[in-house]
BAPAGU-700664 format. One record per residue (C-alpha): residue in one letter; residue number from 0; x, y, z. Coordinates in pm, 1 decimal, padded with zeros to 6 digits, m for minus. Layout:
! BAPAGU-700664
A, NUM, X, Y, Z
...
//
This chain:
! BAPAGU-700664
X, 0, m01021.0, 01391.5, 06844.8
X, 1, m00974.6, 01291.7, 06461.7
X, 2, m00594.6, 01202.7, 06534.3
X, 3, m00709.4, 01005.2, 06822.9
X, 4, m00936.3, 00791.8, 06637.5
X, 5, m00653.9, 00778.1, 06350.6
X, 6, m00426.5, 00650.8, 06636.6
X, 7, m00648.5, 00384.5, 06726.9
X, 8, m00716.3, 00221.4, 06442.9
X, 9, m00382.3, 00183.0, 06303.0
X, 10, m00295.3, 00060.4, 06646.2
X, 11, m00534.9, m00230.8, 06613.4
X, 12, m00452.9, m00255.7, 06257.3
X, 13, m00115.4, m00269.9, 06349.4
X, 14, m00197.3, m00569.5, 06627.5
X, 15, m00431.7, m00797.5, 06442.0
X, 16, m00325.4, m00716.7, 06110.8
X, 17, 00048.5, m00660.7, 06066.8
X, 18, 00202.3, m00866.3, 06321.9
X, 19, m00020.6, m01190.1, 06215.2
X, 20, 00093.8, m01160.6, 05853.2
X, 21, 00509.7, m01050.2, 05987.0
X, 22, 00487.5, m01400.5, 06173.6
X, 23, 00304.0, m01582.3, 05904.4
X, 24, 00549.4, m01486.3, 05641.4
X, 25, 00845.6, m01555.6, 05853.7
X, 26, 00728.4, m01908.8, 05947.1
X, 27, 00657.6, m01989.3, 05585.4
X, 28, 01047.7, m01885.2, 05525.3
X, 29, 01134.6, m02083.5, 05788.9
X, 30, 00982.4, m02357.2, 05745.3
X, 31, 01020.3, m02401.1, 05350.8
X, 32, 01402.4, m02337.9, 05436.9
X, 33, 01394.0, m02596.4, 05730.6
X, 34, 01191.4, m02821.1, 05527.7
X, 35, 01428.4, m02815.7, 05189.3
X, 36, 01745.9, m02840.7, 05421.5
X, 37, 01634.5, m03145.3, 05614.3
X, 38, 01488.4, m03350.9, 05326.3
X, 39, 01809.1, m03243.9, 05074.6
X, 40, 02026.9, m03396.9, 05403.4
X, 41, 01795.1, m03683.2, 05441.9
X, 42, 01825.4, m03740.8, 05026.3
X, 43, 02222.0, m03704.3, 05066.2
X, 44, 02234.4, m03967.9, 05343.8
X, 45, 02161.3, m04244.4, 05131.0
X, 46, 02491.0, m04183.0, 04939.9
X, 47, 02712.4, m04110.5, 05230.0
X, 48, 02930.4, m04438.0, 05219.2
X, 49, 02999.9, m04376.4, 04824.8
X, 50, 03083.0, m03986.6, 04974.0
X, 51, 03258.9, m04081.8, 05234.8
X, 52, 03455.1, m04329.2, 04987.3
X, 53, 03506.5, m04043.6, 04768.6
X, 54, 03548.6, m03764.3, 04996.3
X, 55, 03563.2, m03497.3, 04798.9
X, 56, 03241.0, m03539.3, 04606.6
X, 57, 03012.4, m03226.8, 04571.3
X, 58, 02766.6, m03425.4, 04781.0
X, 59, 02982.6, m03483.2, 05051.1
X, 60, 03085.7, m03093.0, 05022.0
X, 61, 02721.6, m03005.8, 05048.1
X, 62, 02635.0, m03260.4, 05338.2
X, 63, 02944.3, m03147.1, 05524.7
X, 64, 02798.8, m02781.9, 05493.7
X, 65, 02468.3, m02859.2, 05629.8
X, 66, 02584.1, m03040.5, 05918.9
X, 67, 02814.6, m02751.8, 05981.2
X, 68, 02485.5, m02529.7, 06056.5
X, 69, 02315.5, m02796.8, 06325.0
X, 70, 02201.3, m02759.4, 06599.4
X, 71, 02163.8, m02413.3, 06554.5
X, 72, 02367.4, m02313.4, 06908.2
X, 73, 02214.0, m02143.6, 07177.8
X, 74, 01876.8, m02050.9, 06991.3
X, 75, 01619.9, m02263.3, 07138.6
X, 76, 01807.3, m02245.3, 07478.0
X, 77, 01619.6, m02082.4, 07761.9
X, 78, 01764.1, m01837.8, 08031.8
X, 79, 01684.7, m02110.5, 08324.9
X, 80, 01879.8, m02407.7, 08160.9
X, 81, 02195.5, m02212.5, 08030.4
X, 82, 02281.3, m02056.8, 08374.5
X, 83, 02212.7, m02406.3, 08552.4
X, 84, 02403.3, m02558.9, 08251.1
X, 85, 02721.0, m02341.9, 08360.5
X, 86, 02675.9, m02478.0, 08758.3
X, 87, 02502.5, m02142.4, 08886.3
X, 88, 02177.2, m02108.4, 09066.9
X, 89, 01897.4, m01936.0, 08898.9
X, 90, 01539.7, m01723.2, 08997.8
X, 91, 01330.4, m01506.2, 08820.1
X, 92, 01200.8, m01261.4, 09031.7
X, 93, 00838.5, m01056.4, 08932.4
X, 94, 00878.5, m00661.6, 09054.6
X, 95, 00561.4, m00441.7, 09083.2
X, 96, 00655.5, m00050.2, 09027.8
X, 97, 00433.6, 00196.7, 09161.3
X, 98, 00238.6, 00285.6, 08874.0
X, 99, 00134.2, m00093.6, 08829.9
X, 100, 00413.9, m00230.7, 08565.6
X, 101, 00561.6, m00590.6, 08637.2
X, 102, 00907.1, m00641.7, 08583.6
X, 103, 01107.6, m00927.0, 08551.8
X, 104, 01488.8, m00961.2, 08685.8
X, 105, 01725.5, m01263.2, 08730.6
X, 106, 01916.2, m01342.5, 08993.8
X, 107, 02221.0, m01540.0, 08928.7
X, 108, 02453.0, m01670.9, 09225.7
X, 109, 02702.2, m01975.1, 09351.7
X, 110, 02666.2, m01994.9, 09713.4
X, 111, 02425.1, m01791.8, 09820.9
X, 112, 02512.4, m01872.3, 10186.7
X, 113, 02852.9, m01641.9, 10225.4
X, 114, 02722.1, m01415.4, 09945.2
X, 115, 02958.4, m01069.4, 09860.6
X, 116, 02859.3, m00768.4, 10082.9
X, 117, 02643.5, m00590.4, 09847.8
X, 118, 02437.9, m00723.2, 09539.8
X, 119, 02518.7, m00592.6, 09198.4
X, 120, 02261.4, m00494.9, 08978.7
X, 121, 02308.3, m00496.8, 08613.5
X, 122, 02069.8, m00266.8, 08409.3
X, 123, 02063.4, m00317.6, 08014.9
X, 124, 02051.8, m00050.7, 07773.3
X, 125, 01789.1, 00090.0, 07488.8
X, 126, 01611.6, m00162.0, 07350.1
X, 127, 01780.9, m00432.7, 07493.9
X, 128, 01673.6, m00683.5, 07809.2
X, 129, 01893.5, m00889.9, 08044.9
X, 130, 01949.7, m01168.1, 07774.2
X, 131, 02252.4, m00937.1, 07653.1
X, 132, 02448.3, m00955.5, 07953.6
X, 133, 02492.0, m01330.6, 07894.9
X, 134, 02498.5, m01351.3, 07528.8
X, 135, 02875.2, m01511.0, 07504.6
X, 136, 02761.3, m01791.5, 07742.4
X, 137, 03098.7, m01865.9, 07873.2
X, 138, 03224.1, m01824.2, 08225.7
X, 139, 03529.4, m01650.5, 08107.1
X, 140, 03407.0, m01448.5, 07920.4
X, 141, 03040.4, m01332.4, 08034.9
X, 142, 03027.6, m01058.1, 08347.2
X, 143, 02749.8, m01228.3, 08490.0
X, 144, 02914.1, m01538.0, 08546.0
X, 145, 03273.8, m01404.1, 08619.6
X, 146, 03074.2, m01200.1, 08939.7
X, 147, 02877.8, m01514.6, 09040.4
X, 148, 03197.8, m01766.4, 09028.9
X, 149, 03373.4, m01473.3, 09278.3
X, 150, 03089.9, m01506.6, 09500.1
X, 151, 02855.3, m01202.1, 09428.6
X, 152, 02481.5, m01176.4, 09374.7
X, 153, 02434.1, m01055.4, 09016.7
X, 154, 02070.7, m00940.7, 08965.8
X, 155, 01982.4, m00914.8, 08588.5
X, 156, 01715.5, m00618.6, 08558.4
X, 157, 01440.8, m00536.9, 08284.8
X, 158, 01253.3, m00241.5, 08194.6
X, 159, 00871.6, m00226.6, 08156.6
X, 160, 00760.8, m00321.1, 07781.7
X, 161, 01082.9, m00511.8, 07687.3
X, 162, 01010.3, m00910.5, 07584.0
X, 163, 01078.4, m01014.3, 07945.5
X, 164, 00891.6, m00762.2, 08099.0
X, 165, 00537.7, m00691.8, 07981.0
X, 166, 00275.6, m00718.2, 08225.8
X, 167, 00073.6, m00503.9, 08480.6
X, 168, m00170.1, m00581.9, 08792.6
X, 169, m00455.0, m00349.8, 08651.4
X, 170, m00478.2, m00367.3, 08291.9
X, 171, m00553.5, m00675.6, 08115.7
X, 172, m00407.7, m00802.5, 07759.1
X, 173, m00131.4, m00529.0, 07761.6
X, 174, m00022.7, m00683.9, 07415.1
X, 175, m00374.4, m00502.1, 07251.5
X, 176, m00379.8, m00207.3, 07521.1
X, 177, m00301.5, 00142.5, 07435.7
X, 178, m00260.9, 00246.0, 07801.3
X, 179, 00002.4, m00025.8, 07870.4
X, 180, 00219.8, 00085.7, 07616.2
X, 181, 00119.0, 00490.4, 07664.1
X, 182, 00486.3, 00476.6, 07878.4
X, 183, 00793.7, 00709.8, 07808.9
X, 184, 01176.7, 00708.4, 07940.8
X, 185, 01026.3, 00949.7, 08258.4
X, 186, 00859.7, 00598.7, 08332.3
X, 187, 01165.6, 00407.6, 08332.0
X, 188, 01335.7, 00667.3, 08551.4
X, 189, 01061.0, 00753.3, 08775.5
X, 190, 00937.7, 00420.6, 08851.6
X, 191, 01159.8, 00147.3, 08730.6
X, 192, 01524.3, 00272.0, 08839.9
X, 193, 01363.4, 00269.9, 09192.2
X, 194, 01157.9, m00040.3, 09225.5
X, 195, 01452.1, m00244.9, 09099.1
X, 196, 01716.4, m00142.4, 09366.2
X, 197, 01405.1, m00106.6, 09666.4
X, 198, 01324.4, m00472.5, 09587.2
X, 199, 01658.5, m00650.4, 09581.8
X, 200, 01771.6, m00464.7, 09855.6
X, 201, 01490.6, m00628.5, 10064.2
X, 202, 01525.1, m00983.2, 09929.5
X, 203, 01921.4, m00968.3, 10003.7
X, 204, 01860.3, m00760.9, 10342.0
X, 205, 02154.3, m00545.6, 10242.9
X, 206, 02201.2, m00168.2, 10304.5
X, 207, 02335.5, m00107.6, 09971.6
X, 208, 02352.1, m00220.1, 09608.9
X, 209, 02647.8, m00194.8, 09358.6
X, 210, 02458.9, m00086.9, 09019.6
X, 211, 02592.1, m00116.8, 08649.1
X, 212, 02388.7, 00009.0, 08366.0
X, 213, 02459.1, 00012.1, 08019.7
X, 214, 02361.3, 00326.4, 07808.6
X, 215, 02014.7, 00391.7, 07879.9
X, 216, 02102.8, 00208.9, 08218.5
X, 217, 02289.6, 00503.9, 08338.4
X, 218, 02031.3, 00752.4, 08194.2
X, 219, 01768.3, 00643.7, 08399.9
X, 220, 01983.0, 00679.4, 08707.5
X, 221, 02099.2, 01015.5, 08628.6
X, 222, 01757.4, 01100.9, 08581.1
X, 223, 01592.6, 00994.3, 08869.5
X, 224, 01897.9, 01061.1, 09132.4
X, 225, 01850.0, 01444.8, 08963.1
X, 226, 01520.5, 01459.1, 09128.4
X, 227, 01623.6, 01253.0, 09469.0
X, 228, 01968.2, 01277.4, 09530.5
X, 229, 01913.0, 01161.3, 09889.1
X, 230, 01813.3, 00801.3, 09731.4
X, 231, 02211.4, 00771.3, 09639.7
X, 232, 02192.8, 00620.2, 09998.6
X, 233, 02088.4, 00274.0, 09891.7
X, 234, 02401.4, 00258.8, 09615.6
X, 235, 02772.9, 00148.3, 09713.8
X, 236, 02886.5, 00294.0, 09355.3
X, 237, 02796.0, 00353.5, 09062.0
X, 238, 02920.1, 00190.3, 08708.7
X, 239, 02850.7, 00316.8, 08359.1
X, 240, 02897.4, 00153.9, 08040.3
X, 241, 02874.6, 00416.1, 07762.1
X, 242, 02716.8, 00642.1, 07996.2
X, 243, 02436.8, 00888.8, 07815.0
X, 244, 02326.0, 01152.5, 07987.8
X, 245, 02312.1, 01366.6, 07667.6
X, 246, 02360.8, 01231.2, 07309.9
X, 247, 02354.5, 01570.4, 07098.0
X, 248, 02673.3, 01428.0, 06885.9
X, 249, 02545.7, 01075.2, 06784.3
X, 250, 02761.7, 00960.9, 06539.4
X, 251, 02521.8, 00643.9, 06373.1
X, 252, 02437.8, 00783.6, 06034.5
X, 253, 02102.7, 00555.5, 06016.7
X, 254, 01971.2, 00691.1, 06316.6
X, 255, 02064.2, 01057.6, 06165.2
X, 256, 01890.9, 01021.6, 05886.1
X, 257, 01614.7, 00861.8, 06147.9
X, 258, 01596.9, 01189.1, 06321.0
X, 259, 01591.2, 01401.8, 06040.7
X, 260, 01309.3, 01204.6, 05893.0
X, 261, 01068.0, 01176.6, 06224.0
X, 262, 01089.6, 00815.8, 06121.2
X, 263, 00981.3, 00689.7, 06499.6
X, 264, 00766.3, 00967.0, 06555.8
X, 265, 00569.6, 00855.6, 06270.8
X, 266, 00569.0, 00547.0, 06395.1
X, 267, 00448.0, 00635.7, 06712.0
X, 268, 00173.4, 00897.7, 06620.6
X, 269, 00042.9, 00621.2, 06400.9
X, 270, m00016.8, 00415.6, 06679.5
X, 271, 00258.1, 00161.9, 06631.3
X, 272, 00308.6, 00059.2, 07027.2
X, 273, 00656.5, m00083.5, 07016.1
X, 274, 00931.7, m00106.1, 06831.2
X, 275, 01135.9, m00484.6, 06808.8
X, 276, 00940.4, m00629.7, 07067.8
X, 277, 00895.9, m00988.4, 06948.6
X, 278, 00689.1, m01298.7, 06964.6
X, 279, 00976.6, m01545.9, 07127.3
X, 280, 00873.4, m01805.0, 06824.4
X, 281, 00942.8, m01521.0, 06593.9
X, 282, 01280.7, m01440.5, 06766.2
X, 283, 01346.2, m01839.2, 06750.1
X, 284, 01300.6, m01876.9, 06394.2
X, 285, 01558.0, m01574.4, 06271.3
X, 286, 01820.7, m01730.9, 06506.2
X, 287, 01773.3, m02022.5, 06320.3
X, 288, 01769.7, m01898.9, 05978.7
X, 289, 02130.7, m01751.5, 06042.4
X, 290, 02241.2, m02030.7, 06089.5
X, 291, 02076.3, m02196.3, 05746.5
X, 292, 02175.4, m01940.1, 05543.5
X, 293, 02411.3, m01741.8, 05670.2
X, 294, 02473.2, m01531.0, 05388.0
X, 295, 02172.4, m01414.4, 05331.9
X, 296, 02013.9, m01405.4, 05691.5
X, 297, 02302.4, m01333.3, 05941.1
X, 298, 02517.3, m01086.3, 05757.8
X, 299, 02175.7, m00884.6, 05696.3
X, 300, 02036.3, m00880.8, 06074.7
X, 301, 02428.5, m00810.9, 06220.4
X, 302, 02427.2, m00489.1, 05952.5
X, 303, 02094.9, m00384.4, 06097.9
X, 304, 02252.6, m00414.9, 06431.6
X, 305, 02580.0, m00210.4, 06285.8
X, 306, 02344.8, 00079.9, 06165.8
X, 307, 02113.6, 00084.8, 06492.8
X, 308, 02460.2, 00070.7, 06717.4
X, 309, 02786.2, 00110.5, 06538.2
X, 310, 03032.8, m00061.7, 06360.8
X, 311, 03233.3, m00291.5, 06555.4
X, 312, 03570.8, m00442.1, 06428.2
X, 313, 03459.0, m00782.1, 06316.4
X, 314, 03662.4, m00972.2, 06571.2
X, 315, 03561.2, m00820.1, 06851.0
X, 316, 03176.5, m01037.4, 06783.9
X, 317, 03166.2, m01424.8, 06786.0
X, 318, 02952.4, m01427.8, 06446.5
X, 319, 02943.0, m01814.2, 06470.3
X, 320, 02725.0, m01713.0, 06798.6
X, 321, 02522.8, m01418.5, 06605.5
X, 322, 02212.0, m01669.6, 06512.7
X, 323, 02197.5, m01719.8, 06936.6
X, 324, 02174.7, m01332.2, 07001.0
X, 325, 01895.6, m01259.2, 06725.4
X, 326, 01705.0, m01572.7, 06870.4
X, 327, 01675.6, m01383.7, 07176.8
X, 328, 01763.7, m01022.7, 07131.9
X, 329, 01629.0, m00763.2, 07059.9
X, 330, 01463.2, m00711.6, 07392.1
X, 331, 01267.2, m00394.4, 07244.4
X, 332, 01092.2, m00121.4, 07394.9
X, 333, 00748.9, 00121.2, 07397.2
X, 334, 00799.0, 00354.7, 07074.9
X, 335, 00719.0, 00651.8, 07319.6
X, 336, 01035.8, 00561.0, 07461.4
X, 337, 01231.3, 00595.5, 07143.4
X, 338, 01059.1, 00935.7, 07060.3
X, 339, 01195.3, 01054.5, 07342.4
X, 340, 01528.1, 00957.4, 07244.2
X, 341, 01483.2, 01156.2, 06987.0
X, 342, 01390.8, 01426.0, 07129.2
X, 343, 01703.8, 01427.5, 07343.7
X, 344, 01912.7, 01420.5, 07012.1
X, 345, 01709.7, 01750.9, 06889.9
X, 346, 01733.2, 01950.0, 07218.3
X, 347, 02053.5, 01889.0, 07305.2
X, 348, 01940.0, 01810.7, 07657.4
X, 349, 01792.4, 01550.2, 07922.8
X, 350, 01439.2, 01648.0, 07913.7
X, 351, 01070.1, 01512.8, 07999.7
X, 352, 00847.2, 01386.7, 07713.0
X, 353, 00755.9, 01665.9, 07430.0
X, 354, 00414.5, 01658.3, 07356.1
X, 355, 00392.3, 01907.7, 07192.5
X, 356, 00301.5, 02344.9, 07299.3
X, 357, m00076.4, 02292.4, 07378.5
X, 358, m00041.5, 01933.2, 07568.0
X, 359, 00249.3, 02079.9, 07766.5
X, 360, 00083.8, 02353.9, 07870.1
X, 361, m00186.4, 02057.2, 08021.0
X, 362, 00106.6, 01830.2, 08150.0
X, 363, 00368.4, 02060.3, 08297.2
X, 364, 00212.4, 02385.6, 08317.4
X, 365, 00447.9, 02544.2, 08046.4
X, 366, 00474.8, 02523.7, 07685.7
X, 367, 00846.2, 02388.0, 07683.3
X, 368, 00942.0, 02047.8, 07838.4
X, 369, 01112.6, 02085.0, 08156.8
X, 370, 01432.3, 01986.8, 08176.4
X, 371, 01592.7, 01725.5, 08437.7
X, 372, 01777.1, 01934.4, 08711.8
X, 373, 02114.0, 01728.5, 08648.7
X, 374, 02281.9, 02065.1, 08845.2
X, 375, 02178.0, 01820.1, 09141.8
X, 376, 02437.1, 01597.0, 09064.3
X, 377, 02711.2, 01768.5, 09207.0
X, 378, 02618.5, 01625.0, 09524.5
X, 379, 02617.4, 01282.1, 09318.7
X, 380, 02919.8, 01192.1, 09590.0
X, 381, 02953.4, 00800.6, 09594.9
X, 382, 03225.4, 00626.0, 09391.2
X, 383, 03147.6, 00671.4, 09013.7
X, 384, 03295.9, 00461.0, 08759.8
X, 385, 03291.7, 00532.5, 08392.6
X, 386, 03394.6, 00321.6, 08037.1
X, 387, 03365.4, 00474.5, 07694.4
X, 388, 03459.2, 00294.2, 07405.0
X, 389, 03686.4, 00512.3, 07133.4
X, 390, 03428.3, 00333.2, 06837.9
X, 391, 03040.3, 00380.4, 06991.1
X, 392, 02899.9, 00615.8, 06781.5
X, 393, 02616.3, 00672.3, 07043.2
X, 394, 02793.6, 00810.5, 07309.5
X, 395, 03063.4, 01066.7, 07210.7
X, 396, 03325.3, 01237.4, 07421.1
X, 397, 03198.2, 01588.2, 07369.0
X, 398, 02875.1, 01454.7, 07538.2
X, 399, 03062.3, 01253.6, 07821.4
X, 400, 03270.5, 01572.1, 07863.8
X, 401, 02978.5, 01783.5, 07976.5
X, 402, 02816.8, 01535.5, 08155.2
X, 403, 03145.1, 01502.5, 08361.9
X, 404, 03085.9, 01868.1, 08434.6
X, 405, 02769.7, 01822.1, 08601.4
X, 406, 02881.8, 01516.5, 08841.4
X, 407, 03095.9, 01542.1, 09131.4
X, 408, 03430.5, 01446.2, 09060.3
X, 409, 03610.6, 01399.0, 09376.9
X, 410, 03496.5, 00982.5, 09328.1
X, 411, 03497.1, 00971.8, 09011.1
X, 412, 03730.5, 00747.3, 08717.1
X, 413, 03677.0, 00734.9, 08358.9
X, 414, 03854.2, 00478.9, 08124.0
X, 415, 03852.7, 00459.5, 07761.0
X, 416, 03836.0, 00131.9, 07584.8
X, 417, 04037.9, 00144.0, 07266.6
X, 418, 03826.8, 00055.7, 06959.8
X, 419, 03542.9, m00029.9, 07113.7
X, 420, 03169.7, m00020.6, 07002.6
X, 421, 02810.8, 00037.6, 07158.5
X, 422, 02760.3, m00327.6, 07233.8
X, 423, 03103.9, m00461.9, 07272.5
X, 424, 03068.3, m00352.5, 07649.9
X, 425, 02884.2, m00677.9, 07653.9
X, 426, 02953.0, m00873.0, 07391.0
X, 427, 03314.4, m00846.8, 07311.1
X, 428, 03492.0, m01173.4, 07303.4
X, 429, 03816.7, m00963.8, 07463.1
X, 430, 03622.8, m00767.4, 07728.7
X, 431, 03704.7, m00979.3, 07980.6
X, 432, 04089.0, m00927.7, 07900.9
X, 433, 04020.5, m00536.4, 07808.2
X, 434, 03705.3, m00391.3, 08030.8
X, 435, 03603.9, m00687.7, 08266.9
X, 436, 03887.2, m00698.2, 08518.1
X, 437, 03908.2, m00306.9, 08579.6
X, 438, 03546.0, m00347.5, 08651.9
X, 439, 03627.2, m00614.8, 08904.5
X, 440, 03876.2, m00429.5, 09070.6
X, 441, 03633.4, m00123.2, 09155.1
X, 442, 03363.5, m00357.5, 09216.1
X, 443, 03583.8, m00478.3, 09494.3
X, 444, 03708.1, m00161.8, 09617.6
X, 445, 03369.3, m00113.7, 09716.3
X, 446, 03291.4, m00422.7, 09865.5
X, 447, 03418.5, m00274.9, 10201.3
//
């Protein structure tokens, strides 16, 4: 009862404390920054004929740098206008699960008149949301928009508790309520996984879906198609990016020394409810500070991103872009969701929610966590498809190994992506030369 009470009021502390003064501090950054920048280039404008004249004054170096940095690309751009920008329809569909969560997902087609035979459904990973998919913004380059422009119907999913998804039809001012956020990966596979394909199914009428997860995306299915194997039935095939299914050889020494330390434990037994779920204003002004000082601001948020995910070669990001993903990624996630993520790592296995000997004995009637029967996906039988990079440190080939052994493998293909990362799946600048077109191709093959 103590703990509970502990909980509690670091949770509110946590709410109306914390995140007030984060966002306070980070807009008087901002602004100082934005403020210093714009007067120093208004200032520099009265001498730009004598630097132009010049040309090679250190106030024409200076103004030349500043302007370099506007208009701060792709950070105060929203979903709606950079599909339409690219000539491609747009919705935003609102998805009830069972248990009350709303979810958001976007659909994004050309001609949704002679539409593909069956919809594709494109499920981010861990703390991520379906900004990532599109991050490049280029219809060469971006999956999203290389499907739509061949004529499919590319649904961009959310989980419950990520930026674009937080809402439910029961409780009220989920941002300050503990229930709302009491939610766990067995959430996301019980009831998301399922609501997502049931309700684009029935808006496109179709018998079947195509579905593409990234990392936790293929986790969830795993899980829940371990439980219902029948539901396979509504899926044409199955794609995995870094597929996890078990993760006992992550290779990201921050989130090692994570584990070790019960660092998001702590946070959630504290009462912390999420972890890089952010205000979109807050989001808005880090884009734009990467692209003010990049030195400083860019090169630190892309090495958080390195120690949370990997280290991809260099290349392989468009940094110039980097200020447009923070402005709208992370898409973040319930910290009982993380937890259990750690958990995972500890036992080696896919497994419900540890709470611990006594509350076990409450929840599941035994004093271990039971495990998820994956044995039940050897009658996993539609076409699987699955991509591991030879750099993500997340997902290691010891782990995809044995969870090869527990699929069937009579439809089954697995390609390796030389030197690629965690995120480079999706944000790559060569994926659509090195990962994208093999995609296609089995995307097609099951278009039949």
């Amino acid at each position: 009862m103590n703990f509970q009470i502990i909980q509690t009021i670091t949770f509110y502390f946590f709410i109306w404390v914390i995140k007030p003064f984060a966002n306070l501090g980070l807009s008087f950054t901002y602004y100082s920054i934005y403020i210093t920048i714009f007067f120093t280039d208004f200032m520099l404008s009265l001498f730009v004929k004598e630097c132009d004249s010049r040309n090679q004054t250190f106030f024409h170096k200076i103004r030349k740098i500043l302007n370099k940095h506007k208009p701060y690309y792709g950070v105060y751009t929203q979903a709606t206008d950079m599909i339409l920008e690219q000539g491609y329809n747009f919705e935003s569909h609102k998805i009830i699960t069972e248990d009350g969560y709303i979810l958001t997902i976007w659909r994004i087609y050309k001609d949704v008149t002679h539409p593909h035979a069956h919809p594709v459904i494109m499920q981010h990973g861990l703390l991520d949301s379906s900004w990532s998919w599109l991050i490049n913004n280029d219809k060469k380059l971006t999956l999203p928009y290389i499907l739509a422009e061949q004529g499919y119907d590319v649904w961009l999913a959310n989980n419950r508790g990520n930026k674009y998804s937080i809402g439910h039809t029961k409780l009220q001012s989920v941002d300050y309520n503990q229930k709302y956020w009491d939610c766990s990966f067995d959430d996301l596979a019980k009831y998301d996984f399922k609501a997502i394909i049931l309700y684009v199914k029935n808006v496109t009428q179709r018998a079947k879906v195509i579905y593409l997860g990234h990392s936790q995306g293929t986790t969830q299915g795993f899980a829940y198609l371990s439980n219902d194997i029948e539901f396979q039935q509504h899926l044409k095939c199955f794609i995995g990016l870094g597929p996890a299914m078990f993760i006992s050889n992550l290779r990201s020494t921050f989130l090692q020394w994570a584990i070790k330390l019960y660092v998001f434990e702590l946070i959630y037994y504290l009462g912390i409810p999420y972890f890089f779920v952010f205000d979109d204003g807050f989001n808005i002004k880090i884009g734009a500070l990467c692209y003010m000082i990049p030195s400083i601001f860019r090169s630190f948020f892309f090495e958080v991103t390195n120690q949370l995910c990997g280290f991809p070669q260099k290349n392989k990001i468009d940094l110039n872009r980097f200020g447009n993903m923070v402005a709208h990624e992370p898409g973040g996630s319930a910290s009982k969701n993380i937890v259990q993520w750690m958990q995972f790592f500890r036992s080696k296995q896919l497994q419900y929610f540890d709470y611990g000997s006594s509350q076990n004995l409450v929840m599941y009637g035994q004093r271990d966590p039971p495990l998820y029967p994956v044995d039940n996906l050897k009658n996993f039988t539609i076409p699987k498809y699955f991509y591991l990079g030879t750099r993500d440190v997340i997902t290691d080939t010891d782990d995809l190994g044995k969870m090869l052994n527990k699929l069937d493998q009579t439809h089954m293909k697995v390609e390796f992506i030389e030197d690629y990362a965690h995120l480079d799946y999706v944000w790559a600048v060569d994926a659509h030369v090195k990962l994208y077109p093999s995609i296609l191709k089995n995307i097609k093959e099951n278009q039949n």
